[in-house]
N, CA and C atoms of all chains as a GROMACS GRO file, in nm:
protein
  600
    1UNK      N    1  14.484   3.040  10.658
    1UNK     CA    2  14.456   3.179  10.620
    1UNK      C    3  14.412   3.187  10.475
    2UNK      N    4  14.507   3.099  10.394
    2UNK     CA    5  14.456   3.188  10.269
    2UNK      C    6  14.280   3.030  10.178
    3UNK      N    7  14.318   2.944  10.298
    3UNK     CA    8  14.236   2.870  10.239
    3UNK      C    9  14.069   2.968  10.247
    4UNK      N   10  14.062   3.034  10.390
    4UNK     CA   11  14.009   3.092  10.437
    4UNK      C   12  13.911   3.186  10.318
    5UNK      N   13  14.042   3.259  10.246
    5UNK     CA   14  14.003   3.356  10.130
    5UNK      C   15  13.948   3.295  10.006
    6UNK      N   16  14.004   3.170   9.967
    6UNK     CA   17  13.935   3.152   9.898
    6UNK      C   18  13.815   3.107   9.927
    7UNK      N   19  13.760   3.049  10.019
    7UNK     CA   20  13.620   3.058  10.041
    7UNK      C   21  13.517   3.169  10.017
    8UNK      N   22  13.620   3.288  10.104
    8UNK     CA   23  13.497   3.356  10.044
    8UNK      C   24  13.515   3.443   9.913
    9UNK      N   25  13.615   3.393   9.856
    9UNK     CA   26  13.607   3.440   9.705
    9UNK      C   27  13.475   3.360   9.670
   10UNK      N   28  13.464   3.202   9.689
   10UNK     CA   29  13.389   3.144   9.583
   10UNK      C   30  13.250   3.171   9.680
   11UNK      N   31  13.238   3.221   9.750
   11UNK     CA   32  13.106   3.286   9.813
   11UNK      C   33  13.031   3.388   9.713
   12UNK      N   34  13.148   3.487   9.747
   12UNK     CA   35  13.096   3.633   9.683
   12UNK      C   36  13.101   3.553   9.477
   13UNK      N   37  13.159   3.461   9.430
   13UNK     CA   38  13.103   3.440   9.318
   13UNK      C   39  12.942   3.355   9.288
   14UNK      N   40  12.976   3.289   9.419
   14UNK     CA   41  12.819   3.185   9.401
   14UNK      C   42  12.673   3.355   9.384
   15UNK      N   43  12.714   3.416   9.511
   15UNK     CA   44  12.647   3.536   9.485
   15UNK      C   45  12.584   3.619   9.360
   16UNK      N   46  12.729   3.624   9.317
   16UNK     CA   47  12.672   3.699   9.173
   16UNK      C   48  12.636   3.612   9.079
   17UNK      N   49  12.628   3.494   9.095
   17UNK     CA   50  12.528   3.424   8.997
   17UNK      C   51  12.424   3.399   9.058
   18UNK      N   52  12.376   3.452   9.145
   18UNK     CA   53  12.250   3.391   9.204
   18UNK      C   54  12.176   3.615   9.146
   19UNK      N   55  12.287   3.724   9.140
   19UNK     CA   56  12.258   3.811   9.089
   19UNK      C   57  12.199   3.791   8.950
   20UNK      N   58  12.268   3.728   8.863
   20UNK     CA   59  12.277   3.701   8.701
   20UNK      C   60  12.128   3.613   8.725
   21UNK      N   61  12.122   3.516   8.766
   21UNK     CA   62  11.973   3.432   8.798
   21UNK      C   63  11.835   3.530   8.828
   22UNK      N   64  11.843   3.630   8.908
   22UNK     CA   65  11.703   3.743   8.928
   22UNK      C   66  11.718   3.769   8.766
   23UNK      N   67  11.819   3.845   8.705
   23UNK     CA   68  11.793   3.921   8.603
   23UNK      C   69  11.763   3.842   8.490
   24UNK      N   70  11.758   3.702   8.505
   24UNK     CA   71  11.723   3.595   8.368
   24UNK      C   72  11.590   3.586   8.420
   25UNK      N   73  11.521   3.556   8.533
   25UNK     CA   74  11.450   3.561   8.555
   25UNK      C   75  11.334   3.704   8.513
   26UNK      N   76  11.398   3.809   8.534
   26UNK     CA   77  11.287   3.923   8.520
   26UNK      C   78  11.336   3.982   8.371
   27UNK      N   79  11.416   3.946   8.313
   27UNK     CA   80  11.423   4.020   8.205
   27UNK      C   81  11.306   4.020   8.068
   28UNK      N   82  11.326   4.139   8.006
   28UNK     CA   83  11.155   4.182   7.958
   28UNK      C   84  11.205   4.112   7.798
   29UNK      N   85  11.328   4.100   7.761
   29UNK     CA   86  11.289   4.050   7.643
   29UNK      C   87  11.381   3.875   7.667
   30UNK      N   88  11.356   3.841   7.524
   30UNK     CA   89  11.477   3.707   7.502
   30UNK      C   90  11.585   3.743   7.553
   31UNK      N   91  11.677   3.842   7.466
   31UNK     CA   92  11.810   3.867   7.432
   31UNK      C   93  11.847   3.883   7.586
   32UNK      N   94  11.761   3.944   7.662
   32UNK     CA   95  11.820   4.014   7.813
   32UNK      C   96  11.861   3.871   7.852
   33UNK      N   97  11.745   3.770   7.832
   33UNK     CA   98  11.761   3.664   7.942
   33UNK      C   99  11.893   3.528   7.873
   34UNK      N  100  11.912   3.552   7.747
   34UNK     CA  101  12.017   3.503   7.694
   34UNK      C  102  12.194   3.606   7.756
   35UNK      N  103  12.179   3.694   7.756
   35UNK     CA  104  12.312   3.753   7.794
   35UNK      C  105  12.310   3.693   7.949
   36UNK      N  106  12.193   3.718   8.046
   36UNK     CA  107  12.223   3.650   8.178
   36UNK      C  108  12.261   3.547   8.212
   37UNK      N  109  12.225   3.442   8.064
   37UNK     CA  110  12.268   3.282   8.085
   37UNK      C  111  12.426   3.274   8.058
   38UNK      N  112  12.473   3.368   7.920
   38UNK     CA  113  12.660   3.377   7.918
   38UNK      C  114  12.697   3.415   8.047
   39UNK      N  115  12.635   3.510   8.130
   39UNK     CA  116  12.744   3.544   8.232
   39UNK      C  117  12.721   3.423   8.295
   40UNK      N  118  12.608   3.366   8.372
   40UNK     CA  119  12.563   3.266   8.464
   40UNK      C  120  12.698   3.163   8.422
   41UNK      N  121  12.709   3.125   8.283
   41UNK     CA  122  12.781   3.028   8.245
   41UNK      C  123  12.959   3.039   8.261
   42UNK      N  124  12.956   3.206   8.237
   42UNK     CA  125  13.113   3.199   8.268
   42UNK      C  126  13.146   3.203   8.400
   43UNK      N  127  13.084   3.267   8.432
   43UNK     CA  128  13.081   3.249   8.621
   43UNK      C  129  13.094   3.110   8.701
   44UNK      N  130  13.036   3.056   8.619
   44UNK     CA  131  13.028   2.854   8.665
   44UNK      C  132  13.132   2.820   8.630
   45UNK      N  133  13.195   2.823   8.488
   45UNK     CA  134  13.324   2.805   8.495
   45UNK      C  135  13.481   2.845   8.592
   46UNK      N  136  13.405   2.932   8.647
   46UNK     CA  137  13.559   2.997   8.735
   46UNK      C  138  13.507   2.884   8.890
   47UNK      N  139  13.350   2.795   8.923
   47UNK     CA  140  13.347   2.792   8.982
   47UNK      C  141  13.374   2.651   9.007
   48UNK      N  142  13.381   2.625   8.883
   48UNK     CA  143  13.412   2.442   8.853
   48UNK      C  144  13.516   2.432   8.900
   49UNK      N  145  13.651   2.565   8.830
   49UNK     CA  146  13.776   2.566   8.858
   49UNK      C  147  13.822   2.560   9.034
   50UNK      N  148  13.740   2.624   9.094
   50UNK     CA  149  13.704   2.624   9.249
   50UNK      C  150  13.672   2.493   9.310
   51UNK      N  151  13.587   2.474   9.256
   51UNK     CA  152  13.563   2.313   9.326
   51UNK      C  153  13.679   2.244   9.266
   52UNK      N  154  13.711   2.213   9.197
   52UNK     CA  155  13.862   2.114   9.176
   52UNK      C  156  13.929   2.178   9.221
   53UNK      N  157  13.948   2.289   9.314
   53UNK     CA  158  14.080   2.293   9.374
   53UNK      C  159  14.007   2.273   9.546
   54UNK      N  160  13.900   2.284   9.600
   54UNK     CA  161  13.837   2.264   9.704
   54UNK      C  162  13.804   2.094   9.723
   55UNK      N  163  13.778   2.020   9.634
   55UNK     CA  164  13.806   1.850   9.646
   55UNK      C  165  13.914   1.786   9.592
   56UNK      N  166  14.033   1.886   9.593
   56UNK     CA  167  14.129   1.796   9.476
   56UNK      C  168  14.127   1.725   9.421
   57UNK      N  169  14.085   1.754   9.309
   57UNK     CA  170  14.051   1.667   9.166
   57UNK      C  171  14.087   1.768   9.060
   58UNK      N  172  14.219   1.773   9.026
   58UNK     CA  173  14.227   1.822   8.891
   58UNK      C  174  14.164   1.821   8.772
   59UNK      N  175  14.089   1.720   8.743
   59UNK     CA  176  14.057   1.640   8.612
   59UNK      C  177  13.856   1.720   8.588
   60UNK      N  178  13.849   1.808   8.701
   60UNK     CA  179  13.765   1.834   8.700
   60UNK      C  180  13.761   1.995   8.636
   61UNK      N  181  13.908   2.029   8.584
   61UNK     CA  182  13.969   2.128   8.523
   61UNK      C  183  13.928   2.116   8.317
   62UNK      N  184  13.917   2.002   8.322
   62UNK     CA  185  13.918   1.931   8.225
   62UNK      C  186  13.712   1.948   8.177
   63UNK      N  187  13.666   1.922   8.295
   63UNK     CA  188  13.492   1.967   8.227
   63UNK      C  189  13.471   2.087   8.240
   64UNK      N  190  13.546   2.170   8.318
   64UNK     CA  191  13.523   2.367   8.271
   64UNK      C  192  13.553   2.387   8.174
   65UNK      N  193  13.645   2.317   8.100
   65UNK     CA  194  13.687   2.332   7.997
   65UNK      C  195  13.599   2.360   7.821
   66UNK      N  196  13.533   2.173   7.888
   66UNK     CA  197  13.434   2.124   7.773
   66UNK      C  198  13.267   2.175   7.818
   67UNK      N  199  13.257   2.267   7.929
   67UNK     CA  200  13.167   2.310   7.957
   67UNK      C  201  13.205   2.484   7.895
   68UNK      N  202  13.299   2.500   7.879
   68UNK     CA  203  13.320   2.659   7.808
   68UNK      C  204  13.226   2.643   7.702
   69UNK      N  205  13.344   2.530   7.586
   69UNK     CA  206  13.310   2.525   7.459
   69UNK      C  207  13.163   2.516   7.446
   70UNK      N  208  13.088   2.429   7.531
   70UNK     CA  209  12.952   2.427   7.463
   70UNK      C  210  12.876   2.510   7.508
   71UNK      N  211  12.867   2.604   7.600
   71UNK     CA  212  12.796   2.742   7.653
   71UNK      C  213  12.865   2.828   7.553
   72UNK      N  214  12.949   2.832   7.487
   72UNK     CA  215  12.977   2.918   7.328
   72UNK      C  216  12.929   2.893   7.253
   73UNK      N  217  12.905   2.774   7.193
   73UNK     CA  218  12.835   2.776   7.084
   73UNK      C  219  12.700   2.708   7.123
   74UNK      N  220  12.615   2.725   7.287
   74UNK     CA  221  12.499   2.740   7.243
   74UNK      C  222  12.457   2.895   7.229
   75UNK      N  223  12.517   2.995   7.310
   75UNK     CA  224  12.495   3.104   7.312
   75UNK      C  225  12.487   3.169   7.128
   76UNK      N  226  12.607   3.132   7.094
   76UNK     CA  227  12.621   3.168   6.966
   76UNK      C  228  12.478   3.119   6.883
   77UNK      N  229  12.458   3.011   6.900
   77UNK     CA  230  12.336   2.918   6.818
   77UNK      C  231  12.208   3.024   6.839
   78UNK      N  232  12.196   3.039   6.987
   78UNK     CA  233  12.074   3.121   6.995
   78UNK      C  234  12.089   3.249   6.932
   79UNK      N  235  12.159   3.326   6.965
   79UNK     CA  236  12.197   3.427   6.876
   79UNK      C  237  12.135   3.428   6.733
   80UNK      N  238  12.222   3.327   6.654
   80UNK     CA  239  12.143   3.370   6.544
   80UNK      C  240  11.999   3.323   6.514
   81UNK      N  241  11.968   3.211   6.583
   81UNK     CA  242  11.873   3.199   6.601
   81UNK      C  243  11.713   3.321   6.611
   82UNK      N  244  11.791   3.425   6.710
   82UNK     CA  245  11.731   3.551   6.736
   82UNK      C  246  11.700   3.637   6.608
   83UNK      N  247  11.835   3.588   6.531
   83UNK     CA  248  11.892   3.704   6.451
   83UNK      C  249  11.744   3.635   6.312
   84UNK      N  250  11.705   3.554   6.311
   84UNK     CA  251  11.628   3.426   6.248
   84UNK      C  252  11.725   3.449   6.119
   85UNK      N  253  11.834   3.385   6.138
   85UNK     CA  254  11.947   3.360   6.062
   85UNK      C  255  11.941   3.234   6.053
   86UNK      N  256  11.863   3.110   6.126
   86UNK     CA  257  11.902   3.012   6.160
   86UNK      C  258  11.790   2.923   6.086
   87UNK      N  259  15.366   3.262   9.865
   87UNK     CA  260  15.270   3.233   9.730
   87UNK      C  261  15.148   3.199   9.698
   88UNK      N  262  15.089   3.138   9.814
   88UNK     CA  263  14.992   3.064   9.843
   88UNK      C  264  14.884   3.221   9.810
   89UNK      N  265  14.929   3.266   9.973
   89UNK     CA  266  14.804   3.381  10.026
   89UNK      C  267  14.828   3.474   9.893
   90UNK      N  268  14.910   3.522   9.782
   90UNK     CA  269  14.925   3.587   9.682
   90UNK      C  270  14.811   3.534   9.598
   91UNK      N  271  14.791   3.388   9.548
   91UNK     CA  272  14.741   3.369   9.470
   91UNK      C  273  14.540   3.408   9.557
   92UNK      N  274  14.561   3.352   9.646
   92UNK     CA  275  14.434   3.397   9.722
   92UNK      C  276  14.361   3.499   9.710
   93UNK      N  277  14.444   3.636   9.700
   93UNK     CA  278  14.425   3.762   9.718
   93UNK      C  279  14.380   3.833   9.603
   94UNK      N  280  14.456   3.731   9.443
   94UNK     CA  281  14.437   3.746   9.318
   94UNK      C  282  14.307   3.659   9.301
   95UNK      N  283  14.259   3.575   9.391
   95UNK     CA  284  14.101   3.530   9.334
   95UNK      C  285  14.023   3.589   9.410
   96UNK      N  286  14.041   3.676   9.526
   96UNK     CA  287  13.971   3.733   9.556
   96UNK      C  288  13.922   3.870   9.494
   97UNK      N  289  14.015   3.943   9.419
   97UNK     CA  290  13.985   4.065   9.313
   97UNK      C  291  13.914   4.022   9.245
   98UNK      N  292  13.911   3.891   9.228
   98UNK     CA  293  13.868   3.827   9.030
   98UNK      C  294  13.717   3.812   9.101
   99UNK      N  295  13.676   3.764   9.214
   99UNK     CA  296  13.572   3.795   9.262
   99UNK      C  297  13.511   3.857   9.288
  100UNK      N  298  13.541   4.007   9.313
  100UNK     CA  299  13.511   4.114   9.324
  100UNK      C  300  13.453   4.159   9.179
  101UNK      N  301  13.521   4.122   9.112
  101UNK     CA  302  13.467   4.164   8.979
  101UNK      C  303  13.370   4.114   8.946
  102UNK      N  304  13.332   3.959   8.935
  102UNK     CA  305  13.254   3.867   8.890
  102UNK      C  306  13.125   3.910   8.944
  103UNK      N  307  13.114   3.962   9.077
  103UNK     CA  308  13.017   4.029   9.156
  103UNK      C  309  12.956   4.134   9.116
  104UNK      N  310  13.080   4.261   9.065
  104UNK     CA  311  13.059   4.347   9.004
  104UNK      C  312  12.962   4.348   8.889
  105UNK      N  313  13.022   4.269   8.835
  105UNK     CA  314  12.963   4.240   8.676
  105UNK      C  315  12.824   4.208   8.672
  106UNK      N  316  12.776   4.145   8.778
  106UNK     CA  317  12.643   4.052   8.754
  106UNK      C  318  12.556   4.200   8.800
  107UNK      N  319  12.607   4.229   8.924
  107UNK     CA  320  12.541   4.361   8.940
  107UNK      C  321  12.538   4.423   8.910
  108UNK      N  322  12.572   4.499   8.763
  108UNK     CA  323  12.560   4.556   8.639
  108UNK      C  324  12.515   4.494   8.611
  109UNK      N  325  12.459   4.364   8.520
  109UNK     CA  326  12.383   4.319   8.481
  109UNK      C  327  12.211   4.358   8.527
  110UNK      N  328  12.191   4.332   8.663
  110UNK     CA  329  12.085   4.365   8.740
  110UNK      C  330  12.049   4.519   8.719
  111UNK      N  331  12.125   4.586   8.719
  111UNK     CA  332  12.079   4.711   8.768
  111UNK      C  333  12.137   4.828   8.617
  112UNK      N  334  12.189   4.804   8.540
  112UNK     CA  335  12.192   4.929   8.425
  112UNK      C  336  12.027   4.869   8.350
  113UNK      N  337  12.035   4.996   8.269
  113UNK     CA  338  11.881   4.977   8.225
  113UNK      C  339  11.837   4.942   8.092
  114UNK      N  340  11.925   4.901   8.018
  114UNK     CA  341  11.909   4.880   7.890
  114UNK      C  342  11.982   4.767   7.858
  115UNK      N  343  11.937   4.681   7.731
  115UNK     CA  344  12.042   4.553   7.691
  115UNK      C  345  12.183   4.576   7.651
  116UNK      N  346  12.215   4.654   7.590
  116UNK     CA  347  12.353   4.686   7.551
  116UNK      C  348  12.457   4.727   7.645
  117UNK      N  349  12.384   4.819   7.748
  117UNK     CA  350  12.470   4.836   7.864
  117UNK      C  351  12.491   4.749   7.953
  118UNK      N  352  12.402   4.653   7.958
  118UNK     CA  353  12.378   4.550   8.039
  118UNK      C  354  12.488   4.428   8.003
  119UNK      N  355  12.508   4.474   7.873
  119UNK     CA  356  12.607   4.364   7.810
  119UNK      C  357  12.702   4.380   7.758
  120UNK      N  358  12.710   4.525   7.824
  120UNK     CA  359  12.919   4.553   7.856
  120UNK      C  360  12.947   4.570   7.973
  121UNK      N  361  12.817   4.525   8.092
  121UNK     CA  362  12.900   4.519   8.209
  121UNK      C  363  12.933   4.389   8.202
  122UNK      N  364  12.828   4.274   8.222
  122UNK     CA  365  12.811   4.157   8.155
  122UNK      C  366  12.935   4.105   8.096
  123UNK      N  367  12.985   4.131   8.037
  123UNK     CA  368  13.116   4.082   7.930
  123UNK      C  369  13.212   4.153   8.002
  124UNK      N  370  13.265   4.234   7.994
  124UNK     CA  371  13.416   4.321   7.987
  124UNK      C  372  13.422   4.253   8.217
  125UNK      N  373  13.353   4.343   8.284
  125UNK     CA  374  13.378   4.294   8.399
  125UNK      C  375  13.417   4.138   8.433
  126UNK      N  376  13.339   4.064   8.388
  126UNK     CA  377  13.337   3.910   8.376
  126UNK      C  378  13.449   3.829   8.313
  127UNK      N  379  13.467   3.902   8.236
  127UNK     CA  380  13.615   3.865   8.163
  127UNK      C  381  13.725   3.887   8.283
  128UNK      N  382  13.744   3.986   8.286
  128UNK     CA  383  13.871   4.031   8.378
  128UNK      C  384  13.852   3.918   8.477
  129UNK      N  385  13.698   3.916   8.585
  129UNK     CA  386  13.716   3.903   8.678
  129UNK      C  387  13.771   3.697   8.707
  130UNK      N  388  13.709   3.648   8.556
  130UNK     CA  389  13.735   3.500   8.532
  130UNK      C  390  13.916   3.483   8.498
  131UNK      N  391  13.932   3.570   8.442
  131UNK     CA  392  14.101   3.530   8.442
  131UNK      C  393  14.148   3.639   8.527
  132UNK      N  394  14.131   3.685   8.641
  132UNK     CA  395  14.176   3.679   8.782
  132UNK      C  396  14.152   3.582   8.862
  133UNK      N  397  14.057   3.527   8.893
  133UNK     CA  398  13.979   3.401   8.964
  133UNK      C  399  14.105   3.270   8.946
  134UNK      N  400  14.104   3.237   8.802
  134UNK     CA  401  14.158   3.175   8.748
  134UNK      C  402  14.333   3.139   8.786
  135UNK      N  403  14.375   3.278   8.766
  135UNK     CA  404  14.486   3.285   8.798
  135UNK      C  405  14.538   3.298   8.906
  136UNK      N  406  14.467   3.327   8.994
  136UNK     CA  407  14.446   3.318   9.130
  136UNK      C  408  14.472   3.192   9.182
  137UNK      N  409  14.411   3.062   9.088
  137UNK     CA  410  14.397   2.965   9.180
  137UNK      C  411  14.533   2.928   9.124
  138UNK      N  412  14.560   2.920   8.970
  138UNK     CA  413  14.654   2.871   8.929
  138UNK      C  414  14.829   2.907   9.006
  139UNK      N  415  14.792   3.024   9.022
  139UNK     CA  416  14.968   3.035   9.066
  139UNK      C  417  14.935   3.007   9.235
  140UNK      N  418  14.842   2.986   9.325
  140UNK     CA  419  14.844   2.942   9.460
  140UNK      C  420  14.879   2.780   9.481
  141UNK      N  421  14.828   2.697   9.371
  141UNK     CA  422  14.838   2.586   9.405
  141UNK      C  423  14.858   2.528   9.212
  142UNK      N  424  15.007   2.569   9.256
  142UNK     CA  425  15.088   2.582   9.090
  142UNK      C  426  15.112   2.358   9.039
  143UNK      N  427  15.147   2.301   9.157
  143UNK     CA  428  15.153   2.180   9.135
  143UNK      C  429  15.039   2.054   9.159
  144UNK      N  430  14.956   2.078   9.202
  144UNK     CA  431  14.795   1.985   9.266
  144UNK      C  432  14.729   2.091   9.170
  145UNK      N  433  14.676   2.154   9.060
  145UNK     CA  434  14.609   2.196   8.989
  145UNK      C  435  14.635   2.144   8.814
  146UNK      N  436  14.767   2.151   8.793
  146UNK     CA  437  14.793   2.114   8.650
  146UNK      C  438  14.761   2.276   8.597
  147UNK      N  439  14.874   2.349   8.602
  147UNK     CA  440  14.850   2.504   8.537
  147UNK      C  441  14.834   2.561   8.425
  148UNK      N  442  14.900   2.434   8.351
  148UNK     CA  443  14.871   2.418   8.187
  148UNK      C  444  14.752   2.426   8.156
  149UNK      N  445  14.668   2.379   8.188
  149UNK     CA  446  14.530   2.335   8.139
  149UNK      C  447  14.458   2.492   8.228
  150UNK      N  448  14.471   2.574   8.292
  150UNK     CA  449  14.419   2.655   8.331
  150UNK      C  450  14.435   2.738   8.250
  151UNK      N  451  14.586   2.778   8.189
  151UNK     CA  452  14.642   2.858   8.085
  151UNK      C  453  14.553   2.838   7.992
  152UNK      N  454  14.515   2.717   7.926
  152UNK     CA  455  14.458   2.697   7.828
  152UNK      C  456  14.263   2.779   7.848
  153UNK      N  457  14.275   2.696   7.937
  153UNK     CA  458  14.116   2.801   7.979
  153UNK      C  459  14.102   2.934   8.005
  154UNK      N  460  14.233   2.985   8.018
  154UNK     CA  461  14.260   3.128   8.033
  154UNK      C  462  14.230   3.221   7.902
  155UNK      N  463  14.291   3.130   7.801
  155UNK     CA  464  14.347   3.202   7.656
  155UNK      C  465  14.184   3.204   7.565
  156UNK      N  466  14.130   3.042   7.613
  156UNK     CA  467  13.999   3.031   7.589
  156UNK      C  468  13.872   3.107   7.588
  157UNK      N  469  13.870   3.162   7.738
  157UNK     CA  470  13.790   3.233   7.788
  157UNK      C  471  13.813   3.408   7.702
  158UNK      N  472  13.949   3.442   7.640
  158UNK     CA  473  13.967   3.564   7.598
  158UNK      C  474  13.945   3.545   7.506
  159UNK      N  475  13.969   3.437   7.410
  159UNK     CA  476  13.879   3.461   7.284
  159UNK      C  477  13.736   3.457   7.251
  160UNK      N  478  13.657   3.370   7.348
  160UNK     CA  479  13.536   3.334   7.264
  160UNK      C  480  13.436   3.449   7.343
  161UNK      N  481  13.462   3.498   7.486
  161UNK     CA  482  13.406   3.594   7.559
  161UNK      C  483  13.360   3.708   7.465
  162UNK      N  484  13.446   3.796   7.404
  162UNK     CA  485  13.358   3.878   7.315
  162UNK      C  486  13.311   3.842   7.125
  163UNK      N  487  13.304   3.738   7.166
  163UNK     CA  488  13.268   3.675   7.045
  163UNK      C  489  13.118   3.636   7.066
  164UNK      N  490  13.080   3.566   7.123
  164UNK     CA  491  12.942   3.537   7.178
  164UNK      C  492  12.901   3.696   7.241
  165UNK      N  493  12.918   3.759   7.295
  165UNK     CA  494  12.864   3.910   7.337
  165UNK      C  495  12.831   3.992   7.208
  166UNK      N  496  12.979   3.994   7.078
  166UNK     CA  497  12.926   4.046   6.975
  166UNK      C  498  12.784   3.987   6.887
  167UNK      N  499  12.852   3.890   6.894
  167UNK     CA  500  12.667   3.797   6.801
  167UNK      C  501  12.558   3.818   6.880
  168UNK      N  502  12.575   3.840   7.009
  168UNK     CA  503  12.386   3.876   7.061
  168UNK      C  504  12.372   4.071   7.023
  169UNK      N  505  12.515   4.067   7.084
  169UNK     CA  506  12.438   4.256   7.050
  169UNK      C  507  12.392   4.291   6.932
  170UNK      N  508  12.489   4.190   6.784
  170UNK     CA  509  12.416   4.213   6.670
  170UNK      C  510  12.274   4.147   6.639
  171UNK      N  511  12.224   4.047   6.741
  171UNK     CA  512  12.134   3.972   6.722
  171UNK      C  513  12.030   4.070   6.788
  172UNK      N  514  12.097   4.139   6.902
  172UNK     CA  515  12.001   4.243   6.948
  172UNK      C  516  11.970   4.373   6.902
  173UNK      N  517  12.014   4.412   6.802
  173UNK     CA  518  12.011   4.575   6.708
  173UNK      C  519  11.907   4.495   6.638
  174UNK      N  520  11.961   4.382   6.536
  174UNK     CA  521  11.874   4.353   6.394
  174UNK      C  522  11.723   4.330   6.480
  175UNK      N  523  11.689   4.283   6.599
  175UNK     CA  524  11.564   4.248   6.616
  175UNK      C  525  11.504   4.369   6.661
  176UNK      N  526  11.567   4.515   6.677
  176UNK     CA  527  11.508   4.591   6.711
  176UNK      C  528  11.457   4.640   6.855
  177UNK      N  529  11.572   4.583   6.989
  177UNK     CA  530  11.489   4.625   7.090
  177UNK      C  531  11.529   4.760   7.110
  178UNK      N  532  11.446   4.850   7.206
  178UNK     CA  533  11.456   4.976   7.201
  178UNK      C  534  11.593   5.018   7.262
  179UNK      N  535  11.629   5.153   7.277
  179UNK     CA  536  11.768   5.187   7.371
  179UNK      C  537  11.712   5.241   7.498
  180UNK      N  538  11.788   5.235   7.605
  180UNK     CA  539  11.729   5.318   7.696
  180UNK      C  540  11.675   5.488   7.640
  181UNK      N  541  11.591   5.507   7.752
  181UNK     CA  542  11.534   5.689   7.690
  181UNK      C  543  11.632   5.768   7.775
  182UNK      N  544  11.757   5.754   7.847
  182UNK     CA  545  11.849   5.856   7.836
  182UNK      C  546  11.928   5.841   7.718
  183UNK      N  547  11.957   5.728   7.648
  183UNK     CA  548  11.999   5.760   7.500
  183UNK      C  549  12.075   5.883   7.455
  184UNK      N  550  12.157   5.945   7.435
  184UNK     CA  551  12.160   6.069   7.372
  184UNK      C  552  12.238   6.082   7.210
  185UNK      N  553  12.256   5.947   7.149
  185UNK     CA  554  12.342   5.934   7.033
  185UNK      C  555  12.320   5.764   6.988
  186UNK      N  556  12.267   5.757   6.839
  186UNK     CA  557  12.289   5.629   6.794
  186UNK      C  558  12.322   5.636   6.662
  187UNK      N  559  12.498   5.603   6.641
  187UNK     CA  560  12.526   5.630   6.509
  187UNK      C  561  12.509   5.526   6.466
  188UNK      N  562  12.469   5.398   6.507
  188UNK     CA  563  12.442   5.308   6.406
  188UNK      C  564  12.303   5.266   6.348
  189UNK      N  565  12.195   5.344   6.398
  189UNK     CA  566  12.061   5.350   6.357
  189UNK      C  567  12.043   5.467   6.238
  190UNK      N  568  12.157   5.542   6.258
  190UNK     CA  569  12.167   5.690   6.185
  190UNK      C  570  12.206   5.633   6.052
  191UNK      N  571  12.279   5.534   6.093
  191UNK     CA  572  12.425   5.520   5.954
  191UNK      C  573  12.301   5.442   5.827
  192UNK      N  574  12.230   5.378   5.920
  192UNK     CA  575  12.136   5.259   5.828
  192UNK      C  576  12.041   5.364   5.744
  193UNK      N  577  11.950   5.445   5.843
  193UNK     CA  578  11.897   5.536   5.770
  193UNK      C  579  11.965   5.607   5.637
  194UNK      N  580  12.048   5.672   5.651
  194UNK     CA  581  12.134   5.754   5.591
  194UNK      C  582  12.155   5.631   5.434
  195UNK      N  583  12.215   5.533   5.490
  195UNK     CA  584  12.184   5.414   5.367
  195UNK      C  585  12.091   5.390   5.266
  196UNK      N  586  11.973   5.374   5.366
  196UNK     CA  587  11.858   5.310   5.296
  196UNK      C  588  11.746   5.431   5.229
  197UNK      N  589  11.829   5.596   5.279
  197UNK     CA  590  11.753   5.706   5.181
  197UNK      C  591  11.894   5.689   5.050
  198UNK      N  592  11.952   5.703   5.037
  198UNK     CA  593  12.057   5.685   4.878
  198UNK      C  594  12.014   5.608   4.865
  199UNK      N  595  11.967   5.482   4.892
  199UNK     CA  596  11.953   5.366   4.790
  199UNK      C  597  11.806   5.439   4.706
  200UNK      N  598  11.707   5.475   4.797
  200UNK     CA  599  11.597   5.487   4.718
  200UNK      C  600  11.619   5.658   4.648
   0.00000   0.00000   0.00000
């Protein structure tokens, strides 16, 4: 039963990143298509966390991790980048 | 405990869904990037916690905690640096708009200075 649910939890999340993906795709400026890539990215993270619990492999808890940190500070990088701070 | 934690990644999904579809569909960058952020947040440490308290011993919960605490700090940290990255470059606001005190405040500035 409840393995059941989480399936289609990580359904309805694969979903809304495939939502976040149209809007990187059509967005009219940079900045739009940079905010679609943070969500795309935090969204992957909850989904990494999903797959290590769907192949049991804990350790795979461990690259959502080091996949946070560096989708922060590329986001951040571009940012100022934008900001031509950089 | 199991189907509890289930039920808690299934909200967190609901949100995550939510969020993107705000993304898609409000009409301007700024709004776009407080559905974007604030929904997404919640809905990643529900997801999260979801899995963590269902399968509290074959996960290692520590290290989720840690991605938990993670995800609340740097989430509106990266959202603030683009929205400021997105004012200074000037993209427009939506035209229902009805108030921008921070385009006002600059003006208001840059007539005293001169």
């Amino acid at each position: 039963m409840s393995d059941i649910i989480y399936q289609i939890a990580g359904a309805i999340a694969l979903a809304a990143i495939l939502l976040a993906f149209i809007r990187m795709i059509k967005g009219p400026s940079s900045a739009d298509r940079v905010v679609a890539l943070d969500v795309m990215t935090i969204i992957s993270i909850s989904l990494i966390v999903f797959l290590a619990l769907i192949l049991q492999r804990s350790i795979y808890v461990d690259i959502a991790l080091v996949y946070g940190l560096i989708s922060f500070v590329g986001v951040v990088a571009i940012a100022r980048y934008l900001e031509r701070g950089l | 405990m199991e189907l509890a934690g289930a039920i808690i990644t299934l909200i967190g999904s609901v949100f995550l869904f939510l969020g993107a579809l705000g993304l898609l569909r409000m009409p301007d960058i700024f709004n776009r990037m407080q559905a974007g952020t604030k929904a997404t947040t919640m809905g990643t440490i529900l997801f999260l916690t979801g899995i963590a308290i269902g399968h509290f011993e074959s996960m290692g919960a520590g290290k989720i905690v840690i991605l938990i605490l993670f995800i609340i700090f740097t989430n509106p940290l990266s959202s603030h640096a683009l929205a400021r990255a997105a004012h200074h470059i000037g993209i427009p606001l939506a035209k229902k708009t009805v108030k921008n005190d921070l385009a006002e405040d600059e003006k208001k500035e840059e007539g005293g200075q001169l």
